[in-house]
C-alpha positions as CSV (number, residue, x, y, z in Angstrom):
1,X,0.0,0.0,0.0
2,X,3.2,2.3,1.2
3,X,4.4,1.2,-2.5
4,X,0.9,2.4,-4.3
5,X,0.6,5.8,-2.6
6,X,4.5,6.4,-3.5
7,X,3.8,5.9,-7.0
8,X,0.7,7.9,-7.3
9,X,2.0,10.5,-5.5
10,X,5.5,10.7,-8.1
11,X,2.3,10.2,-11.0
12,X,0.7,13.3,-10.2
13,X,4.2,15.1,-9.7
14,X,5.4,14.5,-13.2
15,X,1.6,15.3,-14.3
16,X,1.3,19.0,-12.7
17,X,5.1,19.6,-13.4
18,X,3.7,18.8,-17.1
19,X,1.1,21.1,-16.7
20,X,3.1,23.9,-15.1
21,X,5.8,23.8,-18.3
22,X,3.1,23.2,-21.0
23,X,1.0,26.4,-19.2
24,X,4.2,28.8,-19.3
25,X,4.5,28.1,-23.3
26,X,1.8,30.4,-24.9
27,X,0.6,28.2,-27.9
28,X,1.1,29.9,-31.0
29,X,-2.7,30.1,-33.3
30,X,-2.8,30.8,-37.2
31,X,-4.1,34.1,-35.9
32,X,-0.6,35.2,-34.4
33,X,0.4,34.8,-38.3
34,X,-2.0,36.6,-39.6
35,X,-1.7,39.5,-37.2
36,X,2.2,39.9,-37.6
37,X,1.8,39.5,-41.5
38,X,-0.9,42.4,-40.8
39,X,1.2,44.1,-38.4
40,X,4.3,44.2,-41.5
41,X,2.2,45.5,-44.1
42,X,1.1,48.6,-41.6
43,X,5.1,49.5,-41.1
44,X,5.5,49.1,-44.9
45,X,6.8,52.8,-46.2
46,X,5.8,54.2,-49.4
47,X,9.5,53.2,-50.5
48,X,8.4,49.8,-50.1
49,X,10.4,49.6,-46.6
50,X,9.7,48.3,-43.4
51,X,9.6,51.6,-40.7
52,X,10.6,49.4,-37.6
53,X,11.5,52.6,-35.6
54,X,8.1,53.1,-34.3
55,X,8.3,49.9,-32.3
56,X,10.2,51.6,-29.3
57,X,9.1,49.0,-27.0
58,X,11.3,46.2,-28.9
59,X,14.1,48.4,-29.6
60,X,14.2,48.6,-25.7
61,X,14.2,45.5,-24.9
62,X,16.8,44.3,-27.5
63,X,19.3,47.3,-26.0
64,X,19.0,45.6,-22.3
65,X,19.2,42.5,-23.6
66,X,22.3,43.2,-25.5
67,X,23.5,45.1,-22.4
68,X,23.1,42.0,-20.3
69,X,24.5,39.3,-22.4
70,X,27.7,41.1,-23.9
71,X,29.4,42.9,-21.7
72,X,32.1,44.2,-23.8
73,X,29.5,46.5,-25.6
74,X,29.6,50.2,-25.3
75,X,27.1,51.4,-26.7
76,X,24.3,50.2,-29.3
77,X,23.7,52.5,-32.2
78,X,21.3,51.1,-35.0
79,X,18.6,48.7,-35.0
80,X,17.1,48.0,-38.4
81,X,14.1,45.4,-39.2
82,X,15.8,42.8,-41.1
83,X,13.4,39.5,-41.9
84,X,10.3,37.7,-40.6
85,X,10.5,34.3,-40.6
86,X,8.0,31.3,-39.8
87,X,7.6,27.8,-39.4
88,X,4.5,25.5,-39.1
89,X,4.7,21.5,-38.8
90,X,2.5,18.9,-37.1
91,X,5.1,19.1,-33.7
92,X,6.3,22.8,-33.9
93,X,5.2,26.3,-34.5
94,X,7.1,29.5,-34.4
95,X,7.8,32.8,-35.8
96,X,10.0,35.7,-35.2
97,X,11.6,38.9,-36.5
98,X,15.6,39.2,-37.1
99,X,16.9,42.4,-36.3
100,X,20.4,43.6,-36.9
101,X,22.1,45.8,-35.0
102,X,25.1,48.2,-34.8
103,X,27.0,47.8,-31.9
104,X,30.6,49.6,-30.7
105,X,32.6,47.2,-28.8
106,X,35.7,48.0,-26.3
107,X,38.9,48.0,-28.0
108,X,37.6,47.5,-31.6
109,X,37.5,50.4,-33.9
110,X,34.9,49.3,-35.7
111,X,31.5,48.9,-35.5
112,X,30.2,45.2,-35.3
113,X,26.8,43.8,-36.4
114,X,24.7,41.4,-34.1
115,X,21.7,39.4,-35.4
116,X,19.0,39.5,-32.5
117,X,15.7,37.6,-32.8
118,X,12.4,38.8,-31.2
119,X,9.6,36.4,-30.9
120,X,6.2,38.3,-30.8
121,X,4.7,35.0,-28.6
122,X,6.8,35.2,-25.4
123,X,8.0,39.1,-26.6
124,X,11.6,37.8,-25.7
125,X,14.7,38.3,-27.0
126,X,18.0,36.2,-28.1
127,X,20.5,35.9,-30.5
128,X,22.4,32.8,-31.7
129,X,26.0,35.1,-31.8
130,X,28.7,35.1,-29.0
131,X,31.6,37.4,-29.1
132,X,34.7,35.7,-30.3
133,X,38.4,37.6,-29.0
134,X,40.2,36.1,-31.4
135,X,38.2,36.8,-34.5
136,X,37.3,40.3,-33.2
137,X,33.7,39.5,-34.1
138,X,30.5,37.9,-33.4
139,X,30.3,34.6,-34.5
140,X,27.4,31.5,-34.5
141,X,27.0,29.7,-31.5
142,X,28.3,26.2,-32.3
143,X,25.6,23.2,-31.2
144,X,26.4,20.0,-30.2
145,X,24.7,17.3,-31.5
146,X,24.7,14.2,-29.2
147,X,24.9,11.1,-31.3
148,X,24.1,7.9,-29.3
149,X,25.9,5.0,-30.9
C-alpha cells in the first residue's frame, strides 16, 4: 500500500510539473500569423520599406538585452528590421523577426553587427552570436549534436 501511494504520489508530480511547463508556453494560433503578417504591411513605407523605428518597446528590450549578455558593448547605435521568418509543422510552431544591430565594442575600432531575434509569442529576445576575441567578431554559436551509438 506504502508502495501504491508512492507511486501515485510521483504520477501526479510528473503530471502537474507537465502542466506547469506546457501552461508557461503560450501556444502559438494561425491568428498570431495573420496579425504579424498584418502588423508588416502597416510599417510598410511608401519606399516599399519596413519603418521598424516606431516599435520603441522592442528596440528597448533588445538594448537591455544586448547590455546584459555582452558585456564588452559600449554602446548600441542602429537597429534596423531585417526579416520575418515562420515555421509551421505537425510538432512545432514559431515565428519571429531578425533584427540587426550596430554595436561599438571596447577595444575594436569598428563597428560590429549582431543578429538578435524577437519572438512576438513570449515578446523575448535572443541571439544565436557570441563574441569571439580572437576573431574580433561575433560569430554563431556552435551546437552540439549528441549522437548515441
Amino acid at each position: 500500500m506504502k508502495n501504491l501511494l508512492s507511486i501515485a504520489g510521483k504520477f501526479f508530480l510528473i503530471l502537474f510539473s507537465i502542466n506547469s511547463f506546457a501552461q508557461e508556453e503560450i501556444p502559438i494560433v494561425i491568428e498570431d500569423f495573420i496579425e504579424q503578417h498584418e502588423l508588416l504591411i502597416s510599417y510598410r513605407g511608401n519606399d516599399g520599406e519596413i519603418d521598424w523605428e516606431s516599435k520603441n518597446e522592442i528596440n528597448k528590450k533588445i538594448r537591455f538585452f544586448i547590455e546584459e549578455k555582452y558585456p564588452n558593448v559600449i554602446s548600441t547605435r542602429n537597429i534596423m528590421w531585417d526579416s520575418y521568418e515562420t515555421y509551421l509543422s505537425p510538432y512545432d510552431r514559431y515565428h519571429y523577426h531578425t533584427f540587426i544591430v550596430a554595436v561599438k565594442i571596447k577595444g575594436v575600432s569598428k563597428m560590429k553587427y549582431l543578429n538578435v531575434n524577437y519572438s512576438p509569442n513570449n515578446q523575448k529576445v535572443d541571439s544565436r552570436f557570441i563574441w569571439n576575441d580572437e576573431e574580433k567578431d561575433f560569430v554563431e554559436k556552435v551546437i552540439e549534436e549528441i549522437i548515441d551509438p
